[in-house]
GUKOLDO-754354 format. One line per 8 residues: number of its first residue (from 0); their letters; for each residue x, y, z of C-alpha. Coordinates in pm, 1 decimal. Example, Ala and Ser with C-alpha at 12.3 -4.5 7.8 and 13.67 -1.06 7.14 Angstrom:
2
0> AS> 1230.0 -450.0 780.0 ~ 1367.0 -106.0 714.0;
//
This chain:
125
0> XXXXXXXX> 975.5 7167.3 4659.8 ~ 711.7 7235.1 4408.8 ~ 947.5 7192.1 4138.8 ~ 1040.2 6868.6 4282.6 ~ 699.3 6721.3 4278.7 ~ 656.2 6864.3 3932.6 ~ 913.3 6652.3 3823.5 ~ 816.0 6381.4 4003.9;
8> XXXXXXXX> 483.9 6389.9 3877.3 ~ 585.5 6432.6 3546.2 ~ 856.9 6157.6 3592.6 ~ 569.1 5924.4 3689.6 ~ 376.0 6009.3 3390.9 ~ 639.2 5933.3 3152.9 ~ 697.1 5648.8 3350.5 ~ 385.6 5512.6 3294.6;
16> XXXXXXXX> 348.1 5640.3 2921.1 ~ 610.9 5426.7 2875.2 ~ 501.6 5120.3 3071.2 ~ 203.5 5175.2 2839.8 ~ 418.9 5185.5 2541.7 ~ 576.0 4876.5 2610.5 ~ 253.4 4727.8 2696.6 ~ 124.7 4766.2 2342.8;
24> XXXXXXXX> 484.6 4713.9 2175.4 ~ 465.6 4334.3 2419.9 ~ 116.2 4284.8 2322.9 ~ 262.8 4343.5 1951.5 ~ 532.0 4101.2 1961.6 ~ 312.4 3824.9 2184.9 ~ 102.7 3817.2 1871.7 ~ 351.5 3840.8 1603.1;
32> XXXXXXXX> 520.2 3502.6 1763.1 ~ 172.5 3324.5 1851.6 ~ 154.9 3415.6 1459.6 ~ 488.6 3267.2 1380.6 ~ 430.8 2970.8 1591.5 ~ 127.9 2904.6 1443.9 ~ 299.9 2930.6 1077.1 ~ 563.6 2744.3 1109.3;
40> XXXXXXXX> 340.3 2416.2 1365.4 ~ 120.9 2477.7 974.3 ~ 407.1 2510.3 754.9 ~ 578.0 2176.3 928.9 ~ 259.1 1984.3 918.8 ~ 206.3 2086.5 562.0 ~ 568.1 1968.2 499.5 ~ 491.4 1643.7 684.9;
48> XXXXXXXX> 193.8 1557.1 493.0 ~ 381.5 1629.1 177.0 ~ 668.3 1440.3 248.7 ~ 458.6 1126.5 370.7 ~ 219.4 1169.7 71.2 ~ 534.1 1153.0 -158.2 ~ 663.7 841.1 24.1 ~ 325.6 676.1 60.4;
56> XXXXXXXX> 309.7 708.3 -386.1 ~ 661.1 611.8 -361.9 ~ 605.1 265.5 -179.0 ~ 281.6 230.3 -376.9 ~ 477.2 268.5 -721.6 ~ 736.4 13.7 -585.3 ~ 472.4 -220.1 -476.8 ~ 284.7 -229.4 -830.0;
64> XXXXXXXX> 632.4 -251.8 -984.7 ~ 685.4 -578.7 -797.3 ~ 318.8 -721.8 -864.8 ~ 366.7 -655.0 -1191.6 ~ 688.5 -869.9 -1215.2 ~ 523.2 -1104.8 -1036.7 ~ 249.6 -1113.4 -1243.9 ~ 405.0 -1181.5 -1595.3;
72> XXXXXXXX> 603.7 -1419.7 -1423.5 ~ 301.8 -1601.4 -1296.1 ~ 134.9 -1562.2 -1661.7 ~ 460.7 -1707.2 -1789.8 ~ 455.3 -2008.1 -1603.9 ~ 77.9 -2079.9 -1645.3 ~ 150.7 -2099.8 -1989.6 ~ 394.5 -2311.4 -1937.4;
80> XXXXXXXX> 243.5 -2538.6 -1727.9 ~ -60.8 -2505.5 -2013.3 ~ 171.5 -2625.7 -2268.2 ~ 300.2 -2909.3 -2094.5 ~ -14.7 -3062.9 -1988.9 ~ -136.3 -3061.4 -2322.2 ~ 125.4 -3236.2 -2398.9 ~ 122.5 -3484.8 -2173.8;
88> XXXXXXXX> -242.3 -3524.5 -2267.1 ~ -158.9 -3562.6 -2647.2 ~ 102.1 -3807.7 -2542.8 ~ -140.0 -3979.0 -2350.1 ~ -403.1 -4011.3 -2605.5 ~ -105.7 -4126.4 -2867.1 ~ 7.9 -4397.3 -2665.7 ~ -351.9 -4486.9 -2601.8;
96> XXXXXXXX> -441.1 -4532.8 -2965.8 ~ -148.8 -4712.7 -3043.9 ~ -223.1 -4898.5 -2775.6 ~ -576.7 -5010.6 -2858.7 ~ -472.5 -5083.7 -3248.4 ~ -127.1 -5339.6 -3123.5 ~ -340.9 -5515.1 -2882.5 ~ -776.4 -5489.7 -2987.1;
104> XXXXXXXX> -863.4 -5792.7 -2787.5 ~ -625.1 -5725.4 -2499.3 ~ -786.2 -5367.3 -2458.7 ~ -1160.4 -5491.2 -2496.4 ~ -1107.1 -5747.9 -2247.5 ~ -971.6 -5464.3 -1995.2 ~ -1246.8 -5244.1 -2039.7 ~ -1519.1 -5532.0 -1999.7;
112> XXXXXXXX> -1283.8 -5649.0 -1710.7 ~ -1333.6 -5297.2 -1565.8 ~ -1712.7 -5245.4 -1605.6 ~ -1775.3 -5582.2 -1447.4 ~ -1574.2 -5475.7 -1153.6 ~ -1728.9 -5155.5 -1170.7 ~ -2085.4 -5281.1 -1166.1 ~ -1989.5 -5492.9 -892.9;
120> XXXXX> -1888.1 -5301.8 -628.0 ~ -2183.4 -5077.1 -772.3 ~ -2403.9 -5317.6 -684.4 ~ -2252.3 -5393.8 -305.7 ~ -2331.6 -5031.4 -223.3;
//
């Protein structure tokens, strides 16, 4: 019987060595994938933030692209529209003077015409 506790007892104490054993060999492998986990949450946020950071530059590039185009075009058709009024205005000022030398009289009975209208309704106010 002895020898059968004796084994017993010895069977228990391996038994437990190796509970022990795999204690330490879980507590290993607990922390090895907390480790991973925690790795790869960082490694996909870095990739996230690199990804949006490359779209976010992307858009912006686009964006300034199309402000730019909109831009010349806008300078473009200010100088147009520059071009054309002083045109008009030169045109204007022709057909004034031509105006004024065909018909002297004509013109400075207008403008007294309009400055005694003009100090008329001056005066009413």
């Amino acid at each position: 019987m002895r020898a059968n506790g004796t084994a017993t007892a010895n069977s228990t104490k391996e038994l437990v060595k190796e509970i022990s054993v795999l204690k330490a060999q879980l507590k290993k492998l607990s922390t090895s994938i907390e480790k991973d986990a925690t790795n790869g949450i960082g490694g996909a946020l870095s990739e996230i933030q690199t990804k949006s950071k490359e779209a976010i530059d992307e858009v912006l590039e686009t964006a300034q692209a199309i402000i730019d185009d909109y831009s010349d075009g806008a300078k473009e058709t200010t100088k147009a529209l520059m071009q054309k009024s002083a045109k008009l205005r030169d045109d204007a000022t022709d057909t004034l003077i031509e105006t004024v030398k065909e018909r002297p009289i004509a013109t400075l009975a207008t403008v007294i015409g309009i400055g005694f209208l003009a100090g008329y309704l001056c005066r009413r106010s």
